[in-house]
N, C-alpha and C positions, 0 to 999 in steps of 0.2 A: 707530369714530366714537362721542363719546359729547358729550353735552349737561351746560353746566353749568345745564340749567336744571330745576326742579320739577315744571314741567305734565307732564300726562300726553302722550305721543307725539302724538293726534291734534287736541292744544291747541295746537301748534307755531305761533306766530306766521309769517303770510307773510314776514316777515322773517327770523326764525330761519332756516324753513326753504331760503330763499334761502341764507341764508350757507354751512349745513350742503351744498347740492349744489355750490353754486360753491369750498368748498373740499376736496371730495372728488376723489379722485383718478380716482376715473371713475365715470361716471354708473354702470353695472351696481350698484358698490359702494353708490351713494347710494339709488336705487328697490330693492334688498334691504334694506337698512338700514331704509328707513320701511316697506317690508310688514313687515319680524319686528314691529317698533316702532308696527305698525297705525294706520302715517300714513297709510295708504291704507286705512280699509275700505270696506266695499262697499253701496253706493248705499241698496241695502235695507235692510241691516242697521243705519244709522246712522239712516233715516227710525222704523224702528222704536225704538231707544233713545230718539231723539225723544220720539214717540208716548208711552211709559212716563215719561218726564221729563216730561212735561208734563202725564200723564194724560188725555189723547187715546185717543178709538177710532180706527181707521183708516177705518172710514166715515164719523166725523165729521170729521176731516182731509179727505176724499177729497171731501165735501160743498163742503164750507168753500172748499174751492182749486176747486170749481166743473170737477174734471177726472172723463170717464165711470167709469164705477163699476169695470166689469171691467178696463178698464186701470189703474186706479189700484190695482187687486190685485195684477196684475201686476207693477206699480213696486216694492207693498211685498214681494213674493215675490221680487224678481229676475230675473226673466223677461224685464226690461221695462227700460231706463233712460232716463230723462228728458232731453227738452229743454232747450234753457237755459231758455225761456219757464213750461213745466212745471213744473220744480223751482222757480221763483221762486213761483209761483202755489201750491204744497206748502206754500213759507214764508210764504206768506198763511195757506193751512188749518192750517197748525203755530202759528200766531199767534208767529213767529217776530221775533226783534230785529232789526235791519239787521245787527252782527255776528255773532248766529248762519247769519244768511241767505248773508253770506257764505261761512263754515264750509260750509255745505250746499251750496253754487254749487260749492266747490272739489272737493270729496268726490263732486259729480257729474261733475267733469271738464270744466266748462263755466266760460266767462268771470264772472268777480266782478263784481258793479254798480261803477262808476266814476263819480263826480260831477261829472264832465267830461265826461260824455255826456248831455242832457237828460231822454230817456227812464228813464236807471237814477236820476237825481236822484230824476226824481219818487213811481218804487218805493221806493227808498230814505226819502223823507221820508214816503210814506203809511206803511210798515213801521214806523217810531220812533215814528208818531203813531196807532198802532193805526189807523190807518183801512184799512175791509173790502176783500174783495179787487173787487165789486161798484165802490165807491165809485171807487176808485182807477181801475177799467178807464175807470170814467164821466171820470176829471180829465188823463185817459191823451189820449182820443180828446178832451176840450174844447183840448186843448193843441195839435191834430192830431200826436200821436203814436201809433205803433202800439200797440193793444192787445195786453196776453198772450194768446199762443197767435193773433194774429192772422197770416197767412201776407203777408211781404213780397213787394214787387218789388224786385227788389236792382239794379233797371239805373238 
């Protein structure tokens, strides 16, 4: 399997990588192909290159996203992998872009914000507009939608 494209493996557009499993001949071949290819790394390790790209501490991320101290060690150690709620709340403390946020949604193995859902709207527009992760929980719950990290009823 090979790519005619330039990005790095874990630059893979959602679409790319769509096309590369649906034209592979059997999934085994296709999830081997992006671990060598490190379309898949790992939760920690990519919060970390973050953290360096950005010039972030990991207590002032860990601040920032408003998640407990020790757990959020955890997340950056591996020990630990995040929520969907969690990792959006990360790309708050990472002062992260809506498309990086996605990249990091995927990378946790958790659903993408979708604009067609009201609640990821409105993550998604405070994340473009830099607004905090505070502000945002505040226009979350004015909208009565659920806050991050707030526990549903799903009935």
């Amino acid at each position: 399997m090979s790519s005619n494209n330039d990005k790095q493996p874990n630059e893979h557009s959602i679409e790319q990588m769509w096309t590369v499993l649906l034209s592979s001949d059997s999934v085994d071949r296709y999830l081997d192909y992006m671990t060598k290819q490190k379309g898949f790394p790992r939760f920690s390790d990519y919060i970390v290159k973050l953290c360096r790209k950005k010039g972030a501490k990991k207590d002032e991320v860990i601040c920032r996203a408003g998640i407990e101290r020790s757990y959020g060690h955890k997340l950056f150690s591996g020990t630990r992998y995040p929520s969907r709620d969690t990792a959006i709340k990360l790309a708050f403390g990472l002062m992260l872009e809506p498309d990086e946020t996605q990249q990091l949604l995927i990378i946790a193995r958790v659903a993408p914000l979708h604009p067609n859902i009201k609640r990821d709207a409105v993550i998604a527009y405070c994340l473009f507009n830099k607004i905090s992760l505070t502000d945002t929980q505040i226009l979350l719950q004015s909208k009565e939608l659920p806050v991050l990290g707030e526990k549903r009823n799903n009935s």
